[in-house]
FIGURO-976610 format. One record per residue: residue in three letters; x, y, z of N, C-alpha, C, CB in turn. Coordinates in steps of 0.1 Angstrom, whole numbers, plus 2048, in hexadecimal, padded with zeros to 3 digits. Glycine has a CB too. Layout:
BEGIN
alaXYZXYZXYZXYZ...
END
This chain:
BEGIN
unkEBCEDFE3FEC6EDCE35EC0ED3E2BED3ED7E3BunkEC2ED4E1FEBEECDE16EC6EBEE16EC0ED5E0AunkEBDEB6E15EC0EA4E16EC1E9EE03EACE99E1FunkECDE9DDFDECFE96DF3ED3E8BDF2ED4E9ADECunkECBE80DEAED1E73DE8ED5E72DDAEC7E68DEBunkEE4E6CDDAEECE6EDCCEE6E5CDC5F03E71DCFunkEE7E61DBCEE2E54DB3EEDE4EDB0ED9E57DA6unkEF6E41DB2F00E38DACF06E41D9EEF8E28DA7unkEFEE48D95F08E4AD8BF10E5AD8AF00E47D7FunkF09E62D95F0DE6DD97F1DE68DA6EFDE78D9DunkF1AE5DDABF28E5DDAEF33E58DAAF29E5BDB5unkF2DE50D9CF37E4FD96F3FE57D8FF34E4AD91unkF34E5DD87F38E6AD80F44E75D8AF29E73D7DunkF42E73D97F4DE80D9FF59E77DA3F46E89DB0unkF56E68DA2F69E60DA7F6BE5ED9DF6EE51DB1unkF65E5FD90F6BE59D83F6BE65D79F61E4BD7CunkF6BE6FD80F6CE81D7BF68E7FD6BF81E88D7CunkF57E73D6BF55E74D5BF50E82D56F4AE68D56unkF53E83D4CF51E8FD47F41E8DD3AF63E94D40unkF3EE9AD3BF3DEA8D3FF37EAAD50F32EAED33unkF31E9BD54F26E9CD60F2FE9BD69F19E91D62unkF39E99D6AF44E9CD7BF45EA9D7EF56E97D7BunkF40EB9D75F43EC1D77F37EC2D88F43ECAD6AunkF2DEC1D7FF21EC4D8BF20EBBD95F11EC4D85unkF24EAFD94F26EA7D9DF30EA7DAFF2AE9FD94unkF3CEB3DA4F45EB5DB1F3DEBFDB3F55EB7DB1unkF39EC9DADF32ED5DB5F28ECEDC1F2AEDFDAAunkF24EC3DBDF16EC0DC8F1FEBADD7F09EB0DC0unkF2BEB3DD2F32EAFDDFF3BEBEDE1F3DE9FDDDunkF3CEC9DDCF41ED5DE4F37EDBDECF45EDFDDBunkF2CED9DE9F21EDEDF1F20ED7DFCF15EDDDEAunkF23ECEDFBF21EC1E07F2AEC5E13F26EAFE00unkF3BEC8E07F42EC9E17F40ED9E1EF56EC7E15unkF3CEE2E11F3BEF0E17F2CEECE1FF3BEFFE0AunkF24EE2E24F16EE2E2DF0EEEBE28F17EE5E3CunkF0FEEAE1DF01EF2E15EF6EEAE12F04EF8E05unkEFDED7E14EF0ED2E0EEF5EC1E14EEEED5DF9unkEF0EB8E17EEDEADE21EF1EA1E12ED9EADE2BunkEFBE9DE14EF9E91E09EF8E83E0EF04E8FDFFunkEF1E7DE06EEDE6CE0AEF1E65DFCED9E69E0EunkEEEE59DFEEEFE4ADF5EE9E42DF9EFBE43DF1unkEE4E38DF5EE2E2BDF7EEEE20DFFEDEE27DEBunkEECE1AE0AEF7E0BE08EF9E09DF8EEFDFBE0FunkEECE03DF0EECDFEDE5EF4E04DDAEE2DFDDE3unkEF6E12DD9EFAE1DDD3F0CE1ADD6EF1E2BDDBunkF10E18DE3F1AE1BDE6F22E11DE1F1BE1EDF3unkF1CE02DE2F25DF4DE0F26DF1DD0F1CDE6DE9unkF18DF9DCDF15DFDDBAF25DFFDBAF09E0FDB3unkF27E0DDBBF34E19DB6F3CE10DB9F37E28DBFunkF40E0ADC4F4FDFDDC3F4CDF5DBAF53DF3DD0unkF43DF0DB8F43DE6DAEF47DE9DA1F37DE1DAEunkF44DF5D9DF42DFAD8EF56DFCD8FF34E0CD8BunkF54E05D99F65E0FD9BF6DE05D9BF69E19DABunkF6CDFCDA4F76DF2DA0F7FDEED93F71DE9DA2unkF77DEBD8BF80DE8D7EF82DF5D79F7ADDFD74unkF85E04D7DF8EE0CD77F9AE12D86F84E1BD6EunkF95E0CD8FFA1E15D99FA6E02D9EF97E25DADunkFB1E09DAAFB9DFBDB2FB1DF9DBCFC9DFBDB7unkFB0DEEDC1FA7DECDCDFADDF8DD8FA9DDBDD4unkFB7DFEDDAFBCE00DE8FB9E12DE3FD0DF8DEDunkFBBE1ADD7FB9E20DD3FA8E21DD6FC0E1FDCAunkFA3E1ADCEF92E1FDCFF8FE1DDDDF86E14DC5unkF8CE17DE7F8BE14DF5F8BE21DFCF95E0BDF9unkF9BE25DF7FA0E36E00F97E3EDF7FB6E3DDFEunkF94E3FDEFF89E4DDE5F7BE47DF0F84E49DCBunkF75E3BDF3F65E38DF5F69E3DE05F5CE24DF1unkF74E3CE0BF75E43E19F75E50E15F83E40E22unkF77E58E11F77E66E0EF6CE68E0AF7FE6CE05unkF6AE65E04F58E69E00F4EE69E08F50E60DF8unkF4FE5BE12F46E58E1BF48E62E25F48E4AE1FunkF53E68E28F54E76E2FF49E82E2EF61E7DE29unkF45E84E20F3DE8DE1BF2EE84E17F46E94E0FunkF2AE7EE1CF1FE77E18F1AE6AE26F24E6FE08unkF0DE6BE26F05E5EE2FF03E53E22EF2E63E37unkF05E4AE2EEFDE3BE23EEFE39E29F05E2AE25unkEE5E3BE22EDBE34E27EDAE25E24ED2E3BE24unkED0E1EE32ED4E11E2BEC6E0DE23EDAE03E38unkECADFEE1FEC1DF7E16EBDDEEE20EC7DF0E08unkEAEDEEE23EABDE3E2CEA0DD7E23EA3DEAE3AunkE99DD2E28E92DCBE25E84DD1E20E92DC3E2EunkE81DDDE2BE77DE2E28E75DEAE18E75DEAE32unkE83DEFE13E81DF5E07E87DEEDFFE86E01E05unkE87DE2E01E8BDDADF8E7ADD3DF4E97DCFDFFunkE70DD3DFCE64DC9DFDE5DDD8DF2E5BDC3E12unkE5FDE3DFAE55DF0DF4E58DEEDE2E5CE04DFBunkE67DEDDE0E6DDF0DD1E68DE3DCBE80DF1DCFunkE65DDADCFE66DCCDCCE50DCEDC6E6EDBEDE1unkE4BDD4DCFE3ADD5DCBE39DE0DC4E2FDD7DD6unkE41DE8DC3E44DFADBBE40DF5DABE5AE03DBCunkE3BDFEDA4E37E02D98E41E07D92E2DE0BD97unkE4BE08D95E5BE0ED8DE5FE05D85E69E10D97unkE60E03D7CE69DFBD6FE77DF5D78E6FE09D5FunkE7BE00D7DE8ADFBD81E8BDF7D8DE95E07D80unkE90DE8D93E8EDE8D9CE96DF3DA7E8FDDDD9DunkEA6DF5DA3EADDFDDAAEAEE06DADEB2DFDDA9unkEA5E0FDA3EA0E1EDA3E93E1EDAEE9BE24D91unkE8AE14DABE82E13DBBE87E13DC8E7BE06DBCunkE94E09DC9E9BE06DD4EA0E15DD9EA6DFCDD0unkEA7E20DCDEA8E2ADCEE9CE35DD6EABE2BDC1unkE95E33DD4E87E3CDD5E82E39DE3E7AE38DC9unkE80E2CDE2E7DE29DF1E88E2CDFCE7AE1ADF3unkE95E2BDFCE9EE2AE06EA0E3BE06EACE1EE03unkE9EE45DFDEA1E52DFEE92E56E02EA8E57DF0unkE86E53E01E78E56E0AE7CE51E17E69E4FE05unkE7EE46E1FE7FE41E27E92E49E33E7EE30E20unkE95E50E28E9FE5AE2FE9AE69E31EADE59E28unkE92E6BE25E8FE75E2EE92E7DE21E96E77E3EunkE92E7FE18E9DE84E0DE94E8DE06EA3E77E01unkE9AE9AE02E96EA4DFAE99EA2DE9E9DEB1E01unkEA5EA1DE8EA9E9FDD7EAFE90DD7EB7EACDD0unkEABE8ADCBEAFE7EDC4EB4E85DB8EA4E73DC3unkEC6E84DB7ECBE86DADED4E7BDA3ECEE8FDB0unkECEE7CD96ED3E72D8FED4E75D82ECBE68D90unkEDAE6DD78EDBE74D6CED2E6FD62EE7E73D67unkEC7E63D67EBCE5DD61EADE60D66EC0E50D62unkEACE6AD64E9DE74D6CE92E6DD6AE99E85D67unkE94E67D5FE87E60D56E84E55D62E8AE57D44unkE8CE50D62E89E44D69E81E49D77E98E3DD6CunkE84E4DD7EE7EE56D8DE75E5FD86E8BE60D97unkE6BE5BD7CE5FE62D7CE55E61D89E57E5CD71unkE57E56D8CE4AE51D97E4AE59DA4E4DE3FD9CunkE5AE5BDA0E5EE5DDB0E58E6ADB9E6FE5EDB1unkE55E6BDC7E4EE73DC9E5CE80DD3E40E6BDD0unkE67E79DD2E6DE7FDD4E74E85DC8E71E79DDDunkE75E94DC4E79E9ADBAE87E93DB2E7BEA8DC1unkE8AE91DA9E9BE87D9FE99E94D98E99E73D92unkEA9E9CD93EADEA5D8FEB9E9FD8AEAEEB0D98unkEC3EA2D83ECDEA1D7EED6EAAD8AECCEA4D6EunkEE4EA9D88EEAEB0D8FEE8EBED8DEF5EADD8EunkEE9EC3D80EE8ECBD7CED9ED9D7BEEEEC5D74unkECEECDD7EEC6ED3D81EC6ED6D8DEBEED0D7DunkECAED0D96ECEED1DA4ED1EDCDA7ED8ECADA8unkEDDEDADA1EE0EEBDA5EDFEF5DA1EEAEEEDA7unkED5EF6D99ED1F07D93EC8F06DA0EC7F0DD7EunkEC1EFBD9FEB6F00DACEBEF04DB8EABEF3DB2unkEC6EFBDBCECBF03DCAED1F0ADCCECFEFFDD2unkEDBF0EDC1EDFF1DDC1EDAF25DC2EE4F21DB9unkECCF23DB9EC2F34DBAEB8F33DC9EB1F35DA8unkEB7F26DCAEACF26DD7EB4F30DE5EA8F12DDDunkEC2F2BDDFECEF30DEDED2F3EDEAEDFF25DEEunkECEF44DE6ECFF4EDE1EC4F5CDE8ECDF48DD2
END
């Protein structure tokens, strides 16, 4: 089964139904619940999205959406070790490193995000959602 790690702004984009990119975004968590395809995040990723979500939902509101989600998704965690790798990494960003390392270190097929540039380095493939899924539609196919 294919292993995807969602990048902080693609899950924003599916609890904050931003538009135009929440279209492809729920398709990637429909995939997820139909077991077409394995989704991940970061810890870092996950406490990101509350942090950001917070100031547009209620605490008791957002909490019940990150339980539901977390239904359809793993957290991978942030240890020390990809914190030290991101920290000596050649990546401009530190968090996009943090990204890279903790989705190599899980094991991860796609890194999807809506800033590709940034995950040049990365040796794990960064697609947009949307490129995401022309590929795995046709690959599944």
């Amino acid at each position: 089964m294919i292993r995807v790690l969602l990048d902080t702004n693609i899950i924003i984009d599916f609890l904050n139904d931003r538009q135009p990119f929440s279209f492809h975004a729920t398709d990637i968590f429909r995939q997820a619940r139909n077991k077409s395809i394995e989704l991940f995040t970061s810890s870092h990723s996950f406490a990101t999205t509350h942090y950001v979500m917070k100031k547009l939902l209620p605490e008791k509101v957002l909490r019940a959406n990150l339980i539901k989600l977390n239904e359809h998704m793993q957290i991978l965690p942030v240890t020390e070790k990809e914190i030290q790798h991101a920290l000596s990494s050649n990546y401009q960003d530190f968090e996009d490193a943090v990204q890279v390392f903790t989705a190599l270190n899980g094991k991860i097929d796609y890194l999807i995000t809506r800033n590709i540039k940034d995950f040049k380095l990365s040796p794990i493939p960064a697609l947009t959602a949307d490129q995401f899924l022309q590929l795995n539609n046709h690959s599944s196919k």
